[in-house]
LOTOR-932451 format. One record per atom (N, C-alpha, C): residue in one letter; x, y, z. Coordinates in pm, whole numbers. Atoms other than C-alpha are relative to their C-alpha. Example, Ala and Ser with C-alpha at 12.3 -4.5 7.8 and 13.67 -1.06 7.14 Angstrom:
BEGIN
  aa    east   north      up
   A      89    -119       0
   A    1230    -450     780
   A      90     120       0
   S     -82    -119      -6
   S    1367    -106     714
   S     -77     109      73
//
This chain:
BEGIN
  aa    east   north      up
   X       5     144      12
   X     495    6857   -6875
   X     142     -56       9
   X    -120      55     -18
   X     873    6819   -6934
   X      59      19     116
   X     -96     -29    -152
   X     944    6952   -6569
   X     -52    -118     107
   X      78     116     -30
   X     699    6671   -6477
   X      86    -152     -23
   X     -72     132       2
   X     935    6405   -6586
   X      98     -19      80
   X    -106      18     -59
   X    1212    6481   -6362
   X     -30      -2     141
   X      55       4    -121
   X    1006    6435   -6052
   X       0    -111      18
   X     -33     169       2
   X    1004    6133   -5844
   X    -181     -37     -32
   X     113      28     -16
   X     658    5945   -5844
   X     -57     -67     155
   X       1       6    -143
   X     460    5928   -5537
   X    -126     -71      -4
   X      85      95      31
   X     165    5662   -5494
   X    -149      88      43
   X     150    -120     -35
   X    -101    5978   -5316
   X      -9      55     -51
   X      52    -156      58
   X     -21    6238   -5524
   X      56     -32    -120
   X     -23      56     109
   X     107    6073   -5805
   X     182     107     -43
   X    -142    -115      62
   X     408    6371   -5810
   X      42      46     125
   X     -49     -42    -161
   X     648    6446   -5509
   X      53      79     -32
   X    -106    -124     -14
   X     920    6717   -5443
   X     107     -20     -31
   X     -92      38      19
   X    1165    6520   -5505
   X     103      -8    -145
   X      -9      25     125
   X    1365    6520   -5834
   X     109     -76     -76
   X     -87      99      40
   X    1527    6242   -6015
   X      -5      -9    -139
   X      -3      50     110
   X    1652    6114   -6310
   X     -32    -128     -25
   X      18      82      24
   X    1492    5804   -6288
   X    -105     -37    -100
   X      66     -28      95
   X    1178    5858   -6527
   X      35      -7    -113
   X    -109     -30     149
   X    1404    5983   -6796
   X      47    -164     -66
   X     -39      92      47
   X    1613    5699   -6775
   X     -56    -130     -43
   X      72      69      21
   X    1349    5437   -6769
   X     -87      26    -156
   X      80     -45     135
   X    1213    5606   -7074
   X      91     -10    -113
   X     -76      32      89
   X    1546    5575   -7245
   X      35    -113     -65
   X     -94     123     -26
   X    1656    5234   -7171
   X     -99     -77      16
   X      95     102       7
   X    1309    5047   -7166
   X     -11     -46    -135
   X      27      81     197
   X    1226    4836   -7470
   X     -90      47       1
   X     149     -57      33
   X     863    4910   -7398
   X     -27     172     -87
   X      19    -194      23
   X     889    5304   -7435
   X      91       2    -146
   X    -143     -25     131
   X    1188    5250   -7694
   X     -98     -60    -115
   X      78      16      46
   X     940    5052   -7887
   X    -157      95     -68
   X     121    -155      -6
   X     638    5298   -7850
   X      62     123     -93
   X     -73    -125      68
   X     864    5549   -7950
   X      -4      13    -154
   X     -61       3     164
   X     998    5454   -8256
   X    -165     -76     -79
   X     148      23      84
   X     609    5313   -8389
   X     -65     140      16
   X      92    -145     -11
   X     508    5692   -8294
   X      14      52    -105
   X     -77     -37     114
   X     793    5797   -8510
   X     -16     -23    -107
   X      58      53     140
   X     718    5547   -8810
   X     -99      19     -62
   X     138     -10      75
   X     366    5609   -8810
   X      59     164     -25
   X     -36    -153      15
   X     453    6012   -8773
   X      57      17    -170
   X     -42      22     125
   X     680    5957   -9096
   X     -89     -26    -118
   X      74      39     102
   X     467    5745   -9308
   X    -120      93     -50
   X     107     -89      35
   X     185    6000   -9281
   X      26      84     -29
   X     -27     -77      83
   X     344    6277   -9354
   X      69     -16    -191
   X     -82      20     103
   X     554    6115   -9619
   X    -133     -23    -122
   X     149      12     105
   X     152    6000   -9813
   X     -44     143      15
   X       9     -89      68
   X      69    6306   -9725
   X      24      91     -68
   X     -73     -56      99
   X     336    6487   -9913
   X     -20     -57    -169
   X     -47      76     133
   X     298    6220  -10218
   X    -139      65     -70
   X     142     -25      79
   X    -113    6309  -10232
   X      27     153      15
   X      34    -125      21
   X     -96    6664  -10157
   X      52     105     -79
   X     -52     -57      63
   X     149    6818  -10362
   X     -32     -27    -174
   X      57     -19     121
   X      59    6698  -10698
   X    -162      68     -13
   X     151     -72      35
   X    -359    6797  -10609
   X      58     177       9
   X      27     -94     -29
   X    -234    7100  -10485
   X      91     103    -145
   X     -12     -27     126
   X      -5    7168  -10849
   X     -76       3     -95
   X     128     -38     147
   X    -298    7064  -11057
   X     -92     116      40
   X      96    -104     -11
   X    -521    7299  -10880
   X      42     196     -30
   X     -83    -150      43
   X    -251    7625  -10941
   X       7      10    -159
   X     -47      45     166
   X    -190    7496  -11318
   X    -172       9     -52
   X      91      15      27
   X    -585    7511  -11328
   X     -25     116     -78
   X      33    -111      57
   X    -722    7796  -11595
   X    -126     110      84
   X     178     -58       8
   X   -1105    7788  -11520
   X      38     101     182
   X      33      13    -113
   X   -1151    7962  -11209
   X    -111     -65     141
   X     103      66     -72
   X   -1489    7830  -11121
   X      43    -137       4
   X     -40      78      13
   X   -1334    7496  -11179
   X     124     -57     122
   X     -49     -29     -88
   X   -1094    7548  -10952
   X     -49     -24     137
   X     102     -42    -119
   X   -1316    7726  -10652
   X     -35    -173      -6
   X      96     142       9
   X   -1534    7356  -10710
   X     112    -132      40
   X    -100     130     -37
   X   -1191    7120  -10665
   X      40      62     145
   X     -63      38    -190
   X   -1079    7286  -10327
   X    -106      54      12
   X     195      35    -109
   X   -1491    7315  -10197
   X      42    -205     -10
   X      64     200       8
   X   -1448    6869  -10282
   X     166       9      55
   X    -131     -20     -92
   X   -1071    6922  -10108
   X     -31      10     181
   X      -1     -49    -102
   X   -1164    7113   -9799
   X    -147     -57      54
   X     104      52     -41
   X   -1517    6933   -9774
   X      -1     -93     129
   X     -36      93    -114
   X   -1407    6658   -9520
   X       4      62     102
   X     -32     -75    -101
   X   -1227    6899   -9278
   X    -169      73     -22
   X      65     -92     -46
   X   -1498    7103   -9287
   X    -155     -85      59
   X      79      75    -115
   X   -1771    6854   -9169
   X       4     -36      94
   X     -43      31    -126
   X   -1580    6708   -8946
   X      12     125     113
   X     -21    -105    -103
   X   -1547    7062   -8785
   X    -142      22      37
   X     161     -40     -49
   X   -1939    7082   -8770
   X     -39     -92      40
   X      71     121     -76
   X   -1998    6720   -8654
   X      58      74     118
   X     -75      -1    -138
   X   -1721    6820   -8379
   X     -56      87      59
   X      47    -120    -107
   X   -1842    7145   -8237
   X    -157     -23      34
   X     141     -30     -88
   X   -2242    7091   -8263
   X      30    -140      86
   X      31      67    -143
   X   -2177    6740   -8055
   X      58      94     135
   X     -36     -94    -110
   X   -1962    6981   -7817
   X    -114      55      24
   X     121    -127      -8
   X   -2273    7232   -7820
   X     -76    -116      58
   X     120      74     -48
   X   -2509    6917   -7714
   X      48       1      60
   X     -42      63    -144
   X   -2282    6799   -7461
   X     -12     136     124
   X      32    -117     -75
   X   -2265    7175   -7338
   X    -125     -11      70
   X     131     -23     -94
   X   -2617    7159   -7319
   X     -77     -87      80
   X      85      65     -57
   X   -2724    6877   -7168
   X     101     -39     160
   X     -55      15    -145
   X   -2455    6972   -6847
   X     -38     127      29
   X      59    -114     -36
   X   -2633    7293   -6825
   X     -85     -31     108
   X     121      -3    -132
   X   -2861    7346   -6494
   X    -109      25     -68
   X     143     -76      62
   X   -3228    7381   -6574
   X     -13      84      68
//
């Protein structure tokens, strides 16, 4: 992808032979992209930075925890989310599979 930026752009094939630094620079020196950028960045930040603030204290109370079954039961209501979302995601994949299948 990054060897992709230093190519010129071509209006048939969208990518020529040619190779320039004009991409780059347009990507440096635009407001638009310079903009984009730095809201990628901020959001990038902010989310890690909440999720450092929430995850490190659940994930201290749950080490500092005695019970073990108590425990087991806070990361099952932790890991619950991700783990639906991984079974909504794959069985719609699995329908979509099947309904581009040949009869």
């Amino acid at each position: 992808m990054l060897a992709l930026a230093f190519l010129a752009f071509d209006p048939k094939t969208f990518v020529s032979d040619r190779v320039t630094l004009e991409n780059v620079s347009r990507f440096l020196f635009d407001s638009f992209y310079q903009s984009a950028l730095l809201r990628t960045f901020g959001i990038a930040g902010a989310t890690t930075a909440l999720a450092l603030l929430v995850g490190y204290p659940v994930a201290y109370h749950l080490y500092c925890l005695k019970s073990a079954r108590v425990r087991t039961l806070l990361v099952l209501i932790v890991l619950l989310p991700i783990m639906v979302s991984f079974v909504v995601d794959n069985s719609q994949s699995a329908e979509s599979k099947k309904e581009d299948a040949p009869e």
